[in-house]
Z-matrix of the N, CA and C atoms (Angstrom, degrees):
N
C 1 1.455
C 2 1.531 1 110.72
N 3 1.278 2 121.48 1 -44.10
C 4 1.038 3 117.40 2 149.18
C 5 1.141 4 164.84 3 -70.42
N 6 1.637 5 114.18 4 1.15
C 7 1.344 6 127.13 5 144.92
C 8 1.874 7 105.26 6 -66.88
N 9 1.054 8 111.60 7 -41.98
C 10 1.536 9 111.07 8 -149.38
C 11 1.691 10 90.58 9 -63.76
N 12 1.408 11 116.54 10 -29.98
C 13 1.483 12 126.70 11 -166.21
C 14 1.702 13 114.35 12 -64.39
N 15 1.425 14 93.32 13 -37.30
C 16 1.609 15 123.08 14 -178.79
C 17 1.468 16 114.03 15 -72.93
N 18 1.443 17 110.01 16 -43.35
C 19 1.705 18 111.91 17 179.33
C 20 1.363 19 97.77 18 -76.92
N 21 1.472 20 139.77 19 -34.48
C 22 1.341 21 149.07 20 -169.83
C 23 1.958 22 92.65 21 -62.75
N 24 1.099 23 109.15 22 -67.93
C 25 1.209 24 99.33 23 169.32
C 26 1.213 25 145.12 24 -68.25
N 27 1.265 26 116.42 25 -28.42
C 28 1.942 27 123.49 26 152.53
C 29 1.721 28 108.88 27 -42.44
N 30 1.499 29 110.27 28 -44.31
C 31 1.394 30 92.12 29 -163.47
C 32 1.671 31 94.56 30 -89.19
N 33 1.436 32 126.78 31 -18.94
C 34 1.458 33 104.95 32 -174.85
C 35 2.007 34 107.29 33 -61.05
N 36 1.208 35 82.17 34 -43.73
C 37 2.158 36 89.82 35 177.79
C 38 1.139 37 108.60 36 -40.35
N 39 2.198 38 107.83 37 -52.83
C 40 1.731 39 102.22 38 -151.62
C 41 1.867 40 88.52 39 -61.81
N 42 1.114 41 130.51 40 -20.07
C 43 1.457 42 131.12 41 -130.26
C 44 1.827 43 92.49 42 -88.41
N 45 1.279 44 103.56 43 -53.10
C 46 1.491 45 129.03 44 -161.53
C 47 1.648 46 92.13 45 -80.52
N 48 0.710 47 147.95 46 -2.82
C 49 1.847 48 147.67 47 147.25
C 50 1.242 49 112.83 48 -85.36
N 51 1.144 50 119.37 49 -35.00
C 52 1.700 51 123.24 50 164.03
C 53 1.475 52 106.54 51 -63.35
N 54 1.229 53 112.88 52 -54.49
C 55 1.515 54 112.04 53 168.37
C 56 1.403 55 111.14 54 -27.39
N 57 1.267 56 118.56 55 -86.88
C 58 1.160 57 143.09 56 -170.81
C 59 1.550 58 108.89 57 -35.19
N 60 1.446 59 87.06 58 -63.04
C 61 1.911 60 90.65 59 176.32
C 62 1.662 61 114.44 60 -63.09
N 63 1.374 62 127.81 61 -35.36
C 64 1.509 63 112.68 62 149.92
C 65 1.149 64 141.91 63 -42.88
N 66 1.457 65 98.31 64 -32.55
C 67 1.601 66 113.09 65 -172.92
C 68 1.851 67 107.03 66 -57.17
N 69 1.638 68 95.75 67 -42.96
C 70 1.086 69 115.52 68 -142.80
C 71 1.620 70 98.21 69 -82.08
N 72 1.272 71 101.24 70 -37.16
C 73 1.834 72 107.74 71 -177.31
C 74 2.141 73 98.39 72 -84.23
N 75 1.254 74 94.30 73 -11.71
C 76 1.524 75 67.72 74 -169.56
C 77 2.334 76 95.04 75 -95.86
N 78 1.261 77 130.02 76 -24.10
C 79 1.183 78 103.88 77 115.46
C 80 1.212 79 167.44 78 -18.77
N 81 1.039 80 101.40 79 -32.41
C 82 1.895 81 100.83 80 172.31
C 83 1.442 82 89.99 81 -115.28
N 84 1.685 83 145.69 82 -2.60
C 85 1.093 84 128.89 83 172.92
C 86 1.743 85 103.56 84 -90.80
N 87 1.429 86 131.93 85 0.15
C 88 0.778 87 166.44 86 166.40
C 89 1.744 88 135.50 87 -64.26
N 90 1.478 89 90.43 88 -43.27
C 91 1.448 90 134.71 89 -167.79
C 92 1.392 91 109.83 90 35.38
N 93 1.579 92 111.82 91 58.87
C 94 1.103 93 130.91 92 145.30
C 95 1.241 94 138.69 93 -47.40
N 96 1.146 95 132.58 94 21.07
C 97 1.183 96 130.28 95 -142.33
C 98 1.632 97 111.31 96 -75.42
N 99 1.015 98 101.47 97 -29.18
C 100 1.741 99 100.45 98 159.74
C 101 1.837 100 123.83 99 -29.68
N 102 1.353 101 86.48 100 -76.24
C 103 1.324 102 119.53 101 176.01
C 104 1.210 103 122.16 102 -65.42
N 105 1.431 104 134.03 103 -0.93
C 106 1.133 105 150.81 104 157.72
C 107 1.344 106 120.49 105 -84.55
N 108 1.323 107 93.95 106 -19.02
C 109 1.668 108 101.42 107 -170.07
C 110 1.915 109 100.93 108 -105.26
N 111 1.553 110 116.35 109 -42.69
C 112 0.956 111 108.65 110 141.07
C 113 1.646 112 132.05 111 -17.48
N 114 1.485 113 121.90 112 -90.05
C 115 1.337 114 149.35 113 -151.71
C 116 1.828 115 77.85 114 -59.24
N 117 1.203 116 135.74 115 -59.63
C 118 1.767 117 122.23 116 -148.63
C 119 1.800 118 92.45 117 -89.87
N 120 1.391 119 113.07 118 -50.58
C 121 1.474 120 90.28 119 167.89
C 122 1.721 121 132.41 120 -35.10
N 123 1.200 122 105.71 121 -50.97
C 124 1.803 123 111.67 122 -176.50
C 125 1.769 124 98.08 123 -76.48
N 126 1.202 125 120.98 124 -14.86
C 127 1.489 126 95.67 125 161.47
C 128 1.438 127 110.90 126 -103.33
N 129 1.295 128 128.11 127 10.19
C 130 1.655 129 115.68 128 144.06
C 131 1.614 130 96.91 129 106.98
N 132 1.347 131 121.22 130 15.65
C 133 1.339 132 121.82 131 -176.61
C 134 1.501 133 113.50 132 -84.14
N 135 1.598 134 112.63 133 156.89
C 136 1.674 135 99.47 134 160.93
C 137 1.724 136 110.59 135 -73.04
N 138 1.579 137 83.99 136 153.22
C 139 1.903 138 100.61 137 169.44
C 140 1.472 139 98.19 138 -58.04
N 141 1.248 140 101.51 139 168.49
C 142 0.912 141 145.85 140 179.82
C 143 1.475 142 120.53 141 -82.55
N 144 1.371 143 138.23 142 121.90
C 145 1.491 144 122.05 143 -168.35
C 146 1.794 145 96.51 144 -99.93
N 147 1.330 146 110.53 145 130.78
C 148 1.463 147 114.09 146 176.42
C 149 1.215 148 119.09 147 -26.80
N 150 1.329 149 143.75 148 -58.99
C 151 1.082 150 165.13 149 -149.99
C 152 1.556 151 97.20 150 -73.89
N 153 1.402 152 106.62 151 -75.53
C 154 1.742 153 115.07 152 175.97
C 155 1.674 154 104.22 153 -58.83
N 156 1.294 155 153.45 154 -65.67
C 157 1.452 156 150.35 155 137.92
C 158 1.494 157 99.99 156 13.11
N 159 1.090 158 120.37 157 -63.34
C 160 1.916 159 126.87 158 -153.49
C 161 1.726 160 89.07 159 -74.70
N 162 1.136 161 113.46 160 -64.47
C 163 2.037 162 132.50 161 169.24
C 164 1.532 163 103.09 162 -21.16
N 165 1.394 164 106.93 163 -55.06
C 166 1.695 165 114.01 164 -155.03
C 167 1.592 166 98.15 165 -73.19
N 168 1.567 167 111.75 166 -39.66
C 169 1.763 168 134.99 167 -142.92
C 170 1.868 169 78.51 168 -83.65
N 171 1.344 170 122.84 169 -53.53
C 172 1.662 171 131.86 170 -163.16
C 173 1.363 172 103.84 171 -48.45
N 174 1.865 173 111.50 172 -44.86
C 175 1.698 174 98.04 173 -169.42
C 176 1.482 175 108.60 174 -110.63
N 177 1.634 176 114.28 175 50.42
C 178 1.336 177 114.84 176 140.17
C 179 1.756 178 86.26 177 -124.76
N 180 0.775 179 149.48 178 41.01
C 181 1.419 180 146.64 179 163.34
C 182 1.787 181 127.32 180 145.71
N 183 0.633 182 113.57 181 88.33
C 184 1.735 183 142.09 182 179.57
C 185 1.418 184 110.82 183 -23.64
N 186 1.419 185 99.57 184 -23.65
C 187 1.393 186 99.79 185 -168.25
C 188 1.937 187 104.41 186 -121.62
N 189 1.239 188 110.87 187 43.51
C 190 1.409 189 125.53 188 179.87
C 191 1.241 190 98.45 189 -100.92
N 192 1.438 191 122.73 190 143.30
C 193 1.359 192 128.14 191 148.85
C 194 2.006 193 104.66 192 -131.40
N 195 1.229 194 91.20 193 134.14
C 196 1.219 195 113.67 194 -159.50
C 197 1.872 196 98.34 195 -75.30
N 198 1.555 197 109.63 196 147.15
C 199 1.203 198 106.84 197 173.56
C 200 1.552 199 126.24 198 -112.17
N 201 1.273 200 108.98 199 72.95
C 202 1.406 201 117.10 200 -139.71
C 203 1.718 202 121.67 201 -87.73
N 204 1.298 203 88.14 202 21.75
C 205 1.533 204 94.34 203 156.00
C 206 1.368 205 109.95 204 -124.16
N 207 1.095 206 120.42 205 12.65
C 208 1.403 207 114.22 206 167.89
C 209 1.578 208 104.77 207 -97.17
N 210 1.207 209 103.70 208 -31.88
C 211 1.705 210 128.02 209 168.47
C 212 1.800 211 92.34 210 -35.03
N 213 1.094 212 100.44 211 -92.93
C 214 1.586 213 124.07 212 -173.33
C 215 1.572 214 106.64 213 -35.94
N 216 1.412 215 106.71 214 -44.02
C 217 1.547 216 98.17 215 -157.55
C 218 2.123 217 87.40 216 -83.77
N 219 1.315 218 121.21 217 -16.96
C 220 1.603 219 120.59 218 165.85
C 221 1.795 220 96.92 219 -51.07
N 222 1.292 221 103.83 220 -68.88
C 223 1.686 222 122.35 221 -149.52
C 224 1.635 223 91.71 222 -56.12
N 225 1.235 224 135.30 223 -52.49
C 226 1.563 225 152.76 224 164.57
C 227 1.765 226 107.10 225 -13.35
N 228 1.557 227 96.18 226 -52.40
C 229 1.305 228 109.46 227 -171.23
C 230 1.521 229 121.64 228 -90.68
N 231 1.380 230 110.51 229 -27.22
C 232 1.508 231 117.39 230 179.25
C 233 1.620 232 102.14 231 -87.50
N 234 0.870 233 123.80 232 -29.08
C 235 1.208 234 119.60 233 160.24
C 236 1.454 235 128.52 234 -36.07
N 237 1.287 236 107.73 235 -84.66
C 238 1.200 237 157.95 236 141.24
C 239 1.710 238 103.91 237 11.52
N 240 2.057 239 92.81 238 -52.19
C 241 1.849 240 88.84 239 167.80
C 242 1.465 241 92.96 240 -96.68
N 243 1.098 242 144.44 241 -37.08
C 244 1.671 243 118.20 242 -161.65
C 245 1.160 244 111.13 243 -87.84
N 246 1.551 245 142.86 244 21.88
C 247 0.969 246 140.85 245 140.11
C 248 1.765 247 113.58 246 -105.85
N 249 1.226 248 106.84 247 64.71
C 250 1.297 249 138.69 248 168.56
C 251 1.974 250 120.59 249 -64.83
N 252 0.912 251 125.15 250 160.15
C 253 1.265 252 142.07 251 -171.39
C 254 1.603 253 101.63 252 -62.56
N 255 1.746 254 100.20 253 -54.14
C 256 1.690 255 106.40 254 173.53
C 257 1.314 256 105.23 255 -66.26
N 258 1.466 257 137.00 256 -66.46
C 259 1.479 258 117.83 257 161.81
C 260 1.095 259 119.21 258 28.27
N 261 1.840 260 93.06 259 -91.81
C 262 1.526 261 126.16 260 -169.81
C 263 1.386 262 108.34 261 -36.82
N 264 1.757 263 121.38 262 -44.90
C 265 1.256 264 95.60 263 -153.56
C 266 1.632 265 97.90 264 -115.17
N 267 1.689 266 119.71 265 13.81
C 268 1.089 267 129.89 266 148.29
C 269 1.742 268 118.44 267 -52.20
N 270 1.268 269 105.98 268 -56.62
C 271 1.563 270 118.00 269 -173.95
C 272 1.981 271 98.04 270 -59.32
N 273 1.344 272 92.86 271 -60.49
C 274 1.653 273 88.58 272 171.37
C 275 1.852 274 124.47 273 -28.23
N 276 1.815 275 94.87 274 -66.06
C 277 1.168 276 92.43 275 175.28
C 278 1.257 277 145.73 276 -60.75
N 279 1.519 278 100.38 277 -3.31
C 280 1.644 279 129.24 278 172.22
C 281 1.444 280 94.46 279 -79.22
N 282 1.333 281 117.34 280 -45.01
C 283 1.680 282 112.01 281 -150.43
C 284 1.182 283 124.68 282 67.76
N 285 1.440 284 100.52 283 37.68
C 286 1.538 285 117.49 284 161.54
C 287 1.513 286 117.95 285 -79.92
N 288 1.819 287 107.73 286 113.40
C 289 1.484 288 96.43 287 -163.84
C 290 2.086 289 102.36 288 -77.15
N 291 1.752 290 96.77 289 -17.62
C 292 1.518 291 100.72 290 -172.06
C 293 1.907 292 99.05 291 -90.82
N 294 1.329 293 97.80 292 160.56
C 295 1.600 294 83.06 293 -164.41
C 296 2.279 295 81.74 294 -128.46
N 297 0.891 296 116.20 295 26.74
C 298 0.999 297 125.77 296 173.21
C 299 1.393 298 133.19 297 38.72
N 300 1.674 299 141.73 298 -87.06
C 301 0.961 300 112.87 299 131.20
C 302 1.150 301 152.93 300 -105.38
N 303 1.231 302 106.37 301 39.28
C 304 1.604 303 138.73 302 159.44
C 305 1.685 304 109.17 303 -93.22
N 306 1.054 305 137.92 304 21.36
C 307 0.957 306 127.96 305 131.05
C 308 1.951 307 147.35 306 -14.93
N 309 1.358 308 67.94 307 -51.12
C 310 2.202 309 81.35 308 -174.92
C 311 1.589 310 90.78 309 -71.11
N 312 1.171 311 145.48 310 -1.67
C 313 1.237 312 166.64 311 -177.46
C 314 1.564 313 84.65 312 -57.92
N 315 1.343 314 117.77 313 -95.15
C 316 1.625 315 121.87 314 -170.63
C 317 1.620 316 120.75 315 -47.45
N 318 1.263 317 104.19 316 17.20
C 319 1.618 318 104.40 317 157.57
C 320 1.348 319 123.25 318 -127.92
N 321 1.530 320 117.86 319 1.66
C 322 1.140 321 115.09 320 150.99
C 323 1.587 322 134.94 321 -94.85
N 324 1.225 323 100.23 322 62.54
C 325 1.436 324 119.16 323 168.13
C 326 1.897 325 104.86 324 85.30
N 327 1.341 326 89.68 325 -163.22
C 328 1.482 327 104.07 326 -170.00
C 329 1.826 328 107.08 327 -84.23
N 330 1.504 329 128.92 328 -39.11
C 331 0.956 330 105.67 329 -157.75
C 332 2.052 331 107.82 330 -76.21
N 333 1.231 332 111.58 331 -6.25
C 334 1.563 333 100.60 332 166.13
C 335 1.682 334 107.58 333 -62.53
N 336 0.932 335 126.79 334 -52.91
C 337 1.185 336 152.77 335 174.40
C 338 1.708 337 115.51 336 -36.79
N 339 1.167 338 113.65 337 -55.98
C 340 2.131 339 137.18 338 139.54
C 341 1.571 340 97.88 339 -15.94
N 342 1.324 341 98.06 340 -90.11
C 343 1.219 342 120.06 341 -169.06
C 344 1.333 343 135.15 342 -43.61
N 345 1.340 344 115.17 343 -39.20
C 346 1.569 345 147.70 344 -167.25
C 347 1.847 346 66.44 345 -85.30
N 348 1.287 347 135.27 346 -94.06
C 349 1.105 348 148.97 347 -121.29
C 350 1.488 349 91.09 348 -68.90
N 351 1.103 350 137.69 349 -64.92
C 352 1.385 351 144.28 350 147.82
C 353 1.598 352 112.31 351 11.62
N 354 1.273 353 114.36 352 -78.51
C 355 1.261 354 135.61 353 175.08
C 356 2.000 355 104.04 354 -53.05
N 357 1.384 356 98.63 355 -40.82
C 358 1.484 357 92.21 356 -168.20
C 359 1.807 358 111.67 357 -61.06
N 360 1.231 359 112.23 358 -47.47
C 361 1.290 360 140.96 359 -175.83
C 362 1.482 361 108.31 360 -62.69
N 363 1.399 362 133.96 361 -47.44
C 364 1.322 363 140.57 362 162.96
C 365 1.565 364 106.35 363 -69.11
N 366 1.531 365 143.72 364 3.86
C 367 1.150 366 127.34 365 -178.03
C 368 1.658 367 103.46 366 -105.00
N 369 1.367 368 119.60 367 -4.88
C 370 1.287 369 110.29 368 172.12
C 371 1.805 370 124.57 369 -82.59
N 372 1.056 371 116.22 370 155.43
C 373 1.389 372 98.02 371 176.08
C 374 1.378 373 132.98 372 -61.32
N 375 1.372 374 127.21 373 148.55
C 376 1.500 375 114.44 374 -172.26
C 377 1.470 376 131.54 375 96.17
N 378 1.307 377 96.05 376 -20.11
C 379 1.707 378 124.31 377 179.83
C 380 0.865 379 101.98 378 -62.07
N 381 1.825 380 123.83 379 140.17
C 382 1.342 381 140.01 380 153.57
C 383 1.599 382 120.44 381 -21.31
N 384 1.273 383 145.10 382 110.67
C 385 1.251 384 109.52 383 141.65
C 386 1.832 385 154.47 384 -32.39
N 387 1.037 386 126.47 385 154.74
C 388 1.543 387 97.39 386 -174.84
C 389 1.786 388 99.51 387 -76.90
């Protein structure tokens, strides 16, 4: 029963990255590029460097040229929500001292900084609930 539980879940994963990677080509086959930049920002990834972007966009179609400031000004925004306040005090509760690409985070003032710290302090044992 418990193998069968395990392959059940290998293939939902392999499945749900395929997702993703469809998502992503059928977007740029699309020339979404907004929305491409969107979709990887809100899952917290690095951008994309033009050059590699144009590479990725060529082998779902050769004849793409990427619009890569619309790209950026997508990625700007999806970001933008998944490096959120809860974020902050998610990464904390990890005790993640790198906050990845939420970074630009530690220059907008103290309350990212609250928050992150928040999370840090509640991830040890014994800690208050909120």
């Amino acid at each position: 029963m418990l193998k069968y539980i395990f392959q059940i879940s290998v293939v939902v994963l392999l499945l749900s990255g395929c997702s993703a990677l469809t998502t992503q080509a059928s977007l740029m086959a699309d020339e979404n590029w907004y929305q491409l930049g969107v979709s990887q920002g809100q899952r917290g990834e690095q951008p994309d460097e033009q050059a590699g972007l144009q590479s990725r966009a060529q082998t779902v179609n050769a004849a793409l040229v990427v619009d890569y400031p619309a790209y950026r000004r997508g990625y700007q925004k999806g970001l933008a929500s998944y490096c959120s306040l809860e974020q902050m005090r998610r990464l904390g509760l990890a005790r993640r001292m790198d906050w990845g690409a939420c970074e630009f985070r530690r220059q907008d003032g103290q309350l990212y900084q609250n928050f992150w710290q928040q999370g840090f302090d509640r991830s040890f044992p014994g800690a208050d609930g909120w």
